[in-house]
Every structure is written in C-alpha cells, then in structure tokens.
Backbone as a chain_set.jsonl record, in Angstrom:
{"seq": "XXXXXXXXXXXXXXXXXXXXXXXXXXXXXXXXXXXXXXXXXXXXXXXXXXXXXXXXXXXXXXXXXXXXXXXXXXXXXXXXXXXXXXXXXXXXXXXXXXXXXXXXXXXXXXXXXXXXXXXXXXXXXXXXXXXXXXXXX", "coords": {"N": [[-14.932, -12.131, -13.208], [-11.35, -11.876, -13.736], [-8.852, -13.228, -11.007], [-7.603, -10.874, -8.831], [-4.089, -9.597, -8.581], [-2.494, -8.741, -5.403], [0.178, -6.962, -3.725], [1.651, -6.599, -0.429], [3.087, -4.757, 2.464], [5.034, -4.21, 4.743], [7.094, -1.181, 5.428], [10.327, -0.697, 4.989], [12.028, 0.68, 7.878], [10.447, -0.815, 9.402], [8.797, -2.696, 11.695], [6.269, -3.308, 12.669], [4.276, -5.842, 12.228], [1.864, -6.942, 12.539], [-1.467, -6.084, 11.857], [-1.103, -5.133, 9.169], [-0.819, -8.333, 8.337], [-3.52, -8.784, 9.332], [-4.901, -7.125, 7.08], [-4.13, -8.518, 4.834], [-5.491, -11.215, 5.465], [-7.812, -10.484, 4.767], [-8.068, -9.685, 2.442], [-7.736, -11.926, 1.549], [-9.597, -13.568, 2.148], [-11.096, -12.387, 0.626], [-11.096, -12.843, -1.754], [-8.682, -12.108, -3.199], [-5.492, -12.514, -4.835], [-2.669, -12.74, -2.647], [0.015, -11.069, -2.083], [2.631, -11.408, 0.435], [5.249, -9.635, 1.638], [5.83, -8.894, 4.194], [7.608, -7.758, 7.282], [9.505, -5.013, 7.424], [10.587, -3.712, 4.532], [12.132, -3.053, 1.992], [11.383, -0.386, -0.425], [11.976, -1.575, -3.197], [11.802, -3.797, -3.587], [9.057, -4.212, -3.175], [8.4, -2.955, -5.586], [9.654, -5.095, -7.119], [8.193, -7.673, -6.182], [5.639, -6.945, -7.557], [6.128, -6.691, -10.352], [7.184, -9.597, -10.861], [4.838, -10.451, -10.419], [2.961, -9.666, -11.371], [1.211, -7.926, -10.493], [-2.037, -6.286, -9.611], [-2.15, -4.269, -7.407], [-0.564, -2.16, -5.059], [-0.285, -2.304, -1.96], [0.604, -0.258, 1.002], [2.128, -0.725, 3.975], [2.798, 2.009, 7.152], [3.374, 1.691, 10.61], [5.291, 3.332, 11.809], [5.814, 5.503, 12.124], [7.751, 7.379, 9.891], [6.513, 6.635, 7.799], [6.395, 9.084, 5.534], [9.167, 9.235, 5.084], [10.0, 6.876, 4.045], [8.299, 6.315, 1.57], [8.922, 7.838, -0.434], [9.337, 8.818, -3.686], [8.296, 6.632, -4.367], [6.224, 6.422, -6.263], [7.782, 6.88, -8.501], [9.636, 4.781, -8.721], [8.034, 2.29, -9.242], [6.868, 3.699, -11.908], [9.249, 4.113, -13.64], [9.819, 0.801, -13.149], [8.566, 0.078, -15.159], [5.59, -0.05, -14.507], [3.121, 2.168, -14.32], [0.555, 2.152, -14.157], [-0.266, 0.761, -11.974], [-2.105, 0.777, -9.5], [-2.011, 2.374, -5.962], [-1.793, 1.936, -2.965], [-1.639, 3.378, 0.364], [-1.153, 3.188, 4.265], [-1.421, 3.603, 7.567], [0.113, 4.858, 10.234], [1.696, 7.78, 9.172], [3.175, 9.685, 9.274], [5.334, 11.699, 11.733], [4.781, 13.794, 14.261], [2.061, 15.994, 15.207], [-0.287, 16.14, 12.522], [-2.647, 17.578, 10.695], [-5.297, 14.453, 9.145], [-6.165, 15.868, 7.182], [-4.126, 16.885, 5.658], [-1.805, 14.926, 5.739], [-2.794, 13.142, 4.142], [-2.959, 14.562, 2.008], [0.031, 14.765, 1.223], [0.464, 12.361, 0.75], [-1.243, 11.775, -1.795], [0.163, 13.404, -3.359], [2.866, 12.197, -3.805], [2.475, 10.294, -5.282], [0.476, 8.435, -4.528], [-2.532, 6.567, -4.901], [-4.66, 6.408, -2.775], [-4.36, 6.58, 0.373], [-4.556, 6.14, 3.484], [-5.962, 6.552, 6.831], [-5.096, 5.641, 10.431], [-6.596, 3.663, 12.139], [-9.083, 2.679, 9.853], [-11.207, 0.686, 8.235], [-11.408, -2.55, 7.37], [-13.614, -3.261, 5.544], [-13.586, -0.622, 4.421], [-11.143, -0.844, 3.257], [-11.494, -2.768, 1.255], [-13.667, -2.028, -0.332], [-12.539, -0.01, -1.661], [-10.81, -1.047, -2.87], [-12.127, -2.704, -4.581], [-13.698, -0.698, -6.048], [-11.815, 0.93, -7.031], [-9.853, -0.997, -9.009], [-12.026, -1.897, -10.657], [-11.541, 0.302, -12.278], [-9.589, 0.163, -13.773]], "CA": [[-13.759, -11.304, -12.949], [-10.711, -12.857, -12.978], [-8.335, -13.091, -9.598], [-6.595, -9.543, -8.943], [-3.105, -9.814, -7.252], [-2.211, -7.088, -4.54], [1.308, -7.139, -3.256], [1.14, -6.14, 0.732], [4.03, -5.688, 2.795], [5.604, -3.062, 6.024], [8.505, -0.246, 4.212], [11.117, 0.612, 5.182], [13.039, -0.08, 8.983], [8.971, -0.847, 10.345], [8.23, -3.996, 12.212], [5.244, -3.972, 13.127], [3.36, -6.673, 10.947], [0.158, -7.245, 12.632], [-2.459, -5.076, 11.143], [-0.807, -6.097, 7.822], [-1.167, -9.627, 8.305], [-5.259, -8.917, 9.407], [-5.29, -6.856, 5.971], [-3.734, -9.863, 4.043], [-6.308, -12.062, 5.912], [-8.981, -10.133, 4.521], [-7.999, -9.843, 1.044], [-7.247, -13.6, 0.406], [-11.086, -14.128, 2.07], [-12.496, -11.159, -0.191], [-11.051, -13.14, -3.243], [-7.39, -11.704, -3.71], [-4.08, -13.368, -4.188], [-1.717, -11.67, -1.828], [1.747, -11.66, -1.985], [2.381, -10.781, 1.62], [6.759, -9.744, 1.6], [6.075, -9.152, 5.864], [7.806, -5.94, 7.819], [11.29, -4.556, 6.979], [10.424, -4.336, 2.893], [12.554, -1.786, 0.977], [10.817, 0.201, -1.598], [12.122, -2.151, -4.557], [11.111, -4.921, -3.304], [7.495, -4.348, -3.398], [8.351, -2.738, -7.076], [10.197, -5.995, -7.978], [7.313, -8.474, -6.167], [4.78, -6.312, -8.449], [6.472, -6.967, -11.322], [7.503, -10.956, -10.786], [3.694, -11.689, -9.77], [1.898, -9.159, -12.457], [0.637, -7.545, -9.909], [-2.625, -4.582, -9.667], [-2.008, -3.527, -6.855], [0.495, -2.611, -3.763], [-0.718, -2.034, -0.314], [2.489, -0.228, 1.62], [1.971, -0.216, 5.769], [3.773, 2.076, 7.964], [3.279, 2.481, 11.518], [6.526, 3.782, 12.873], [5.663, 7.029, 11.315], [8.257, 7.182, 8.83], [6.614, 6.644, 5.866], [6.574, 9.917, 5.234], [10.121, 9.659, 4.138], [10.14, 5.587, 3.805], [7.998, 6.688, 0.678], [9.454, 9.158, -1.348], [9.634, 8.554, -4.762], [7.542, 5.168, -4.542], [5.571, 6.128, -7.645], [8.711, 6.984, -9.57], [10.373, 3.464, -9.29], [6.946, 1.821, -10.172], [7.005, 4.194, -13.117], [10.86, 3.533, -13.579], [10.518, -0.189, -13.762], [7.082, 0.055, -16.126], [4.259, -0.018, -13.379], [2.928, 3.206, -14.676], [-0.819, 2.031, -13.625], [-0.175, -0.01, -10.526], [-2.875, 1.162, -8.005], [-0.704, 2.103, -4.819], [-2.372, 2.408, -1.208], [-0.44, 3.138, 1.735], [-1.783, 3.386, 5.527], [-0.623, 3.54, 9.059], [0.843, 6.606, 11.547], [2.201, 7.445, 8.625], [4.105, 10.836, 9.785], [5.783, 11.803, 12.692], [4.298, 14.787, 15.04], [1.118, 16.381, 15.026], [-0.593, 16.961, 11.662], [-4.18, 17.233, 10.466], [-5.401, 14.306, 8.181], [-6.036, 16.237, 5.529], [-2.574, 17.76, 5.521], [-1.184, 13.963, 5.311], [-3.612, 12.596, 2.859], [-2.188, 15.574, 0.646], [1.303, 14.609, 1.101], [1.123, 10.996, 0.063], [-1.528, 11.882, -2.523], [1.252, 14.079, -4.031], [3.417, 11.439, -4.336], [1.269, 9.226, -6.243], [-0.398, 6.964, -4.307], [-3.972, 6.649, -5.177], [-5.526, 6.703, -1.779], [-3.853, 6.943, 1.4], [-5.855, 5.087, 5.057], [-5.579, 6.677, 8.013], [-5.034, 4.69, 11.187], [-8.26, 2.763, 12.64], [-9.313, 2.294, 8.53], [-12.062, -0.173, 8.825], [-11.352, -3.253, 6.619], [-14.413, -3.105, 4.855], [-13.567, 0.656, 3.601], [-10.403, -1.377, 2.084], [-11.858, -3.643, 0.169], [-14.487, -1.423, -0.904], [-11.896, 1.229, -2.592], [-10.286, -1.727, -3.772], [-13.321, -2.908, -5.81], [-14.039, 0.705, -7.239], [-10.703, 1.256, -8.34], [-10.024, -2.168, -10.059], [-12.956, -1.976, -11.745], [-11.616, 1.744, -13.076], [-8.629, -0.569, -14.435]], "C": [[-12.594, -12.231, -12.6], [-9.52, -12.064, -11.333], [-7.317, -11.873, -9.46], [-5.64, -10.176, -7.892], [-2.859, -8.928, -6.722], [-1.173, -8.053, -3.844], [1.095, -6.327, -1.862], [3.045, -6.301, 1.605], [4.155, -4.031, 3.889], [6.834, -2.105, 5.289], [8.941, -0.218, 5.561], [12.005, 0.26, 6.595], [11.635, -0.131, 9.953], [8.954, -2.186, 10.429], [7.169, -4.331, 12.372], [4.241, -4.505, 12.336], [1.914, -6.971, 11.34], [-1.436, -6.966, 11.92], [-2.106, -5.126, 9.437], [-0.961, -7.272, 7.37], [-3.096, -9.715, 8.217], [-5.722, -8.413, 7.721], [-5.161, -8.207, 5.042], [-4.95, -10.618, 4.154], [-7.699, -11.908, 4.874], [-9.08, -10.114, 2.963], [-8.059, -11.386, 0.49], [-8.912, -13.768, 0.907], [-11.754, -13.095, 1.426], [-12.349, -12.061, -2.008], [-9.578, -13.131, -3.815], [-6.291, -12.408, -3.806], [-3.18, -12.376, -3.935], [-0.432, -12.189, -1.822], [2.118, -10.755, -0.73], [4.319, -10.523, 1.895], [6.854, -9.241, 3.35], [6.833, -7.438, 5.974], [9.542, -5.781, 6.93], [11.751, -4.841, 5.633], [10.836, -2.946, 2.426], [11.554, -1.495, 0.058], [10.709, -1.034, -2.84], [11.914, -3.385, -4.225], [9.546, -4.982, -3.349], [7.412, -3.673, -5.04], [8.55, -4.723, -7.446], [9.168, -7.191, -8.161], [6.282, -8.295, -7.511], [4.816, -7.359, -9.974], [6.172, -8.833, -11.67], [5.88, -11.275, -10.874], [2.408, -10.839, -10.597], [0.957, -8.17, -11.81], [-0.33, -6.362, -9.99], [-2.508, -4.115, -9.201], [-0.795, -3.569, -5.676], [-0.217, -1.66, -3.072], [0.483, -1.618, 0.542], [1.594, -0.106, 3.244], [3.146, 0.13, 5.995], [3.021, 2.568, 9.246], [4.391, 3.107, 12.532], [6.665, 5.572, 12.683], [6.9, 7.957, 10.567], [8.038, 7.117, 7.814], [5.94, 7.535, 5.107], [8.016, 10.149, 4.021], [10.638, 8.034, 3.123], [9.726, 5.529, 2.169], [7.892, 7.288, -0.385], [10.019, 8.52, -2.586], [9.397, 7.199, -4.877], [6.89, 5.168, -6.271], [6.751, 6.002, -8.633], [9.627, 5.46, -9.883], [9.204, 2.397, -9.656], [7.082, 2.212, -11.709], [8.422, 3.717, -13.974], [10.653, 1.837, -14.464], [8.723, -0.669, -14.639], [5.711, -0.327, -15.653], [3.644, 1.035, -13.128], [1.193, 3.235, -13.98], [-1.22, 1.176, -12.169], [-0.962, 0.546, -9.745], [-1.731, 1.008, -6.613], [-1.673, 3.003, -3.404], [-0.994, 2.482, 0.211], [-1.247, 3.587, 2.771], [-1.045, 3.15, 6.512], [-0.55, 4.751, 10.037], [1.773, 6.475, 10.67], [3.577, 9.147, 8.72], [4.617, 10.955, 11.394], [5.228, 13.418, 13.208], [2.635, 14.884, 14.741], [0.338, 17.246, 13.952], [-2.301, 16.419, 10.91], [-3.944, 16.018, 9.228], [-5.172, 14.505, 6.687], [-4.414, 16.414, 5.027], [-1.718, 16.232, 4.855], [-1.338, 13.452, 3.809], [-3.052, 13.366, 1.402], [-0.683, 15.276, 0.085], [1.266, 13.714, 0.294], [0.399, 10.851, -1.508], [-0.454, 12.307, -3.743], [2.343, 13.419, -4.381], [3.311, 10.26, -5.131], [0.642, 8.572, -5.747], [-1.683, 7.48, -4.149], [-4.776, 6.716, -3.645], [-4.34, 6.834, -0.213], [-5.399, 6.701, 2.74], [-5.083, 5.924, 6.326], [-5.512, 5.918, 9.109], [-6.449, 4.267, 11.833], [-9.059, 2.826, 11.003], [-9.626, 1.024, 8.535], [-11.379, -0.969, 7.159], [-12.064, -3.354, 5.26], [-14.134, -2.172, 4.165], [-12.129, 0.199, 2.507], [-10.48, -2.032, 1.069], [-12.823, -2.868, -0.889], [-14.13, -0.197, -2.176], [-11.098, 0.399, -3.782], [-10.81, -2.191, -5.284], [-13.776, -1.694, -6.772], [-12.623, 0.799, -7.936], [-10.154, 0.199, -9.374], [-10.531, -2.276, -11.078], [-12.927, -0.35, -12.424], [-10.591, 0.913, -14.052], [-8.896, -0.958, -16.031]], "O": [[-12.572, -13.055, -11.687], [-9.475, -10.929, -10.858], [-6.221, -11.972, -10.012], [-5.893, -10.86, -6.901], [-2.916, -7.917, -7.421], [-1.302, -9.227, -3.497], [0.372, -5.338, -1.985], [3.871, -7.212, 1.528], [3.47, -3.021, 3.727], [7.479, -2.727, 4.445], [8.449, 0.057, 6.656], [12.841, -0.612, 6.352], [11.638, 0.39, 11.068], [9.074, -2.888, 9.425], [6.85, -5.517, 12.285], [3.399, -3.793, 11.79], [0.991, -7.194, 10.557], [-2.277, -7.806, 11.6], [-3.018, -5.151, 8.611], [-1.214, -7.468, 6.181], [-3.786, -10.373, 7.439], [-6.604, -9.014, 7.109], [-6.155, -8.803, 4.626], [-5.585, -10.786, 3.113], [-8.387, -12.8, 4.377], [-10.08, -10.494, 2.354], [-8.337, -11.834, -0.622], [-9.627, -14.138, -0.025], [-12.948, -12.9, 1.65], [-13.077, -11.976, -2.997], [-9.223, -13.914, -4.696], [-5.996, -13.038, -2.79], [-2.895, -11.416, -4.65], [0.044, -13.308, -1.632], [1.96, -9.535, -0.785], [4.762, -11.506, 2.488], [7.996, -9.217, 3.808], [6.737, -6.44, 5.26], [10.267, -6.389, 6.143], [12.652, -5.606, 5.292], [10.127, -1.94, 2.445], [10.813, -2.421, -0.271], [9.636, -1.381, -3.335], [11.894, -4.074, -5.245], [8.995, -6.05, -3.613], [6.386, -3.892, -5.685], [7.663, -5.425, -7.933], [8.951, -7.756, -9.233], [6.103, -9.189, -8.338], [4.082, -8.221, -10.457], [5.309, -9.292, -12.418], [5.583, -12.35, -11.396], [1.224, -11.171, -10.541], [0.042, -7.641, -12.441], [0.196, -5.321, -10.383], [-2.543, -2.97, -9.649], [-0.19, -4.595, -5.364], [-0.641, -0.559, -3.423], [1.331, -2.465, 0.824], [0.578, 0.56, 3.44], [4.193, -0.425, 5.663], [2.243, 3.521, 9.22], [4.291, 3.288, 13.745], [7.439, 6.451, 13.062], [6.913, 9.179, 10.72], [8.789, 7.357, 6.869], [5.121, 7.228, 4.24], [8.111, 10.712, 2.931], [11.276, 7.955, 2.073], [10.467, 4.911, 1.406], [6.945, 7.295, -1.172], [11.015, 7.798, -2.558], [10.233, 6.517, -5.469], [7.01, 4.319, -7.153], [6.736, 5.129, -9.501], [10.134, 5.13, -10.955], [9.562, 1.561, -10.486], [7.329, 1.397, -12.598], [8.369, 2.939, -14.927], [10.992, 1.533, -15.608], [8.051, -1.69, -14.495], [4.856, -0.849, -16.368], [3.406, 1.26, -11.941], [0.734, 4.225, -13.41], [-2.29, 1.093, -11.566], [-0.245, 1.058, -8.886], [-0.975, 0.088, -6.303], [-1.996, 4.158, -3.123], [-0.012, 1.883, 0.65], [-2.124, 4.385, 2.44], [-0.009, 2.496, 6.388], [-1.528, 5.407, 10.396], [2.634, 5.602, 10.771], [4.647, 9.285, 8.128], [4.142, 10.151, 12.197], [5.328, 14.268, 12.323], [2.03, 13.994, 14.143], [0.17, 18.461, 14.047], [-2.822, 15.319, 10.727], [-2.998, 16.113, 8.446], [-4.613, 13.996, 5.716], [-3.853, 15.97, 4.025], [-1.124, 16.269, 3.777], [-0.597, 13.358, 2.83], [-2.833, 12.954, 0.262], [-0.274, 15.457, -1.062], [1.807, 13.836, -0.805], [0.942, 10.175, -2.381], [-0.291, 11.689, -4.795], [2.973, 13.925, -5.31], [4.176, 9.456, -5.479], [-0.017, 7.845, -6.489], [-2.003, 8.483, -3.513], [-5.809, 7.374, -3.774], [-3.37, 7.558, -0.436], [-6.596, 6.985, 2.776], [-3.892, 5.876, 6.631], [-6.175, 4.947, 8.744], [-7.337, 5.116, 11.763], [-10.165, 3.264, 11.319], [-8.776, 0.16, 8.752], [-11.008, -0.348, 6.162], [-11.509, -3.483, 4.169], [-14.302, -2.452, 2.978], [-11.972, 0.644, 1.37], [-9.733, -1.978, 0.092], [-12.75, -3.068, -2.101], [-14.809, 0.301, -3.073], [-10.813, 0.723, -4.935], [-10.356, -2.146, -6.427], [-14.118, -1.769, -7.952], [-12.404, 0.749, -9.146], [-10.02, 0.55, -10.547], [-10.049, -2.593, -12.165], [-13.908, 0.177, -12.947], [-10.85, 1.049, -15.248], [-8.06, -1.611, -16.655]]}, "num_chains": 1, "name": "protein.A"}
C-alpha cells in the first residue's frame, strides 16, 4: 500500500491544538504523511493544502464548539476546487449547547463529511475508520 496523505488542522477562530497534535502523532506512527496546518485554519486552506499535497484525506478539529457553523459548506469547496472524493472527518465539541450525539452526527453527516468523532474518540477508533475507508478508495 502505498503512503496515504491526510491533511489535519483546527477551523475556523479555534486554538486549541493539542488533541490535534496527539492525532497527528498517531497518524505519522500508524504510517501516514500528515500535513499538520495547526489551529486558526480557514476552510480553504485545508481545501488548498489537499490539493497542493494530493491529499486522501482531511481531518477538521473543533473544540470551541463552533464548528457547527466553522463548517458549512466544507464539502462544497472540496467539490468546488475538484476534491469530489476526499474522505472528510471532523471531531471535537463540535456544537454549542446541549444536543444528543446522534442529533450532531446527523448534522455534520449532512454536510458531507464521511464520519464525524465525538469528543473522548479513542485514537485507535481513528485509525481504524481510516483504514476501512481508504481501502473503500
């Protein structure tokens, strides 16, 4: 198999990089080359990395719970700039107030992204969705 790239990075006006950095960590020791663009990453910037670096996949973190709206119309500028198959994960506190899982998972589903992580989303269960869907590629 050769080396998949996954683009990784914080949307949007979110700082907090930690838990992004441990993901990164884990991908470059599962095998991956990561293009890691850090916190405070517009939308088109993780399109444009994509693009520049050939990328399969993008990984979006938000925990400021924002990226609800940080996200809106993510698939469409993938699609837009010809990243029509791009695998697209996003995870974090990714809304603001009190709303069931499921209810979220539906939202971001609905905007294209292929899976959606709720917060405490064990490493292992990332890599593991990573490897099934790749290998749907």
């Amino acid at each position: 198999m050769s080396q998949k790239t996954v683009v990784t990075g914080v949307i949007g006006s979110d700082t907090h990089i930690v838990g992004n950095r441990i993901i990164s960590m884990a991908l470059e020791k599962a095998g991956y080359k990561v293009i890691s663009l850090g916190a405070l990453t517009p939308a088109e910037d993780f399109v444009k990395a994509a693009i520049e670096t050939k990328a399969d996949a993008i990984l979006v973190s938000s925990l400021y719970g924002q990226g609800e709206l940080d996200c809106r119309g993510f698939r469409n500028l993938c699609t837009e700039a010809g990243l029509d198959g791009i695998l697209l994960y996003v995870g974090g506190n990714l809304v603001v107030g009190k709303r069931s899982w499921d209810e979220v998972n539906a939202i971001f589903l609905d905007m294209g992204f292929d899976r959606a992580a709720p917060p405490g989303t064990r490493l292992e269960d990332i890599l593991s969705w990573l490897e099934q869907d790749l290998g749907k590629q």
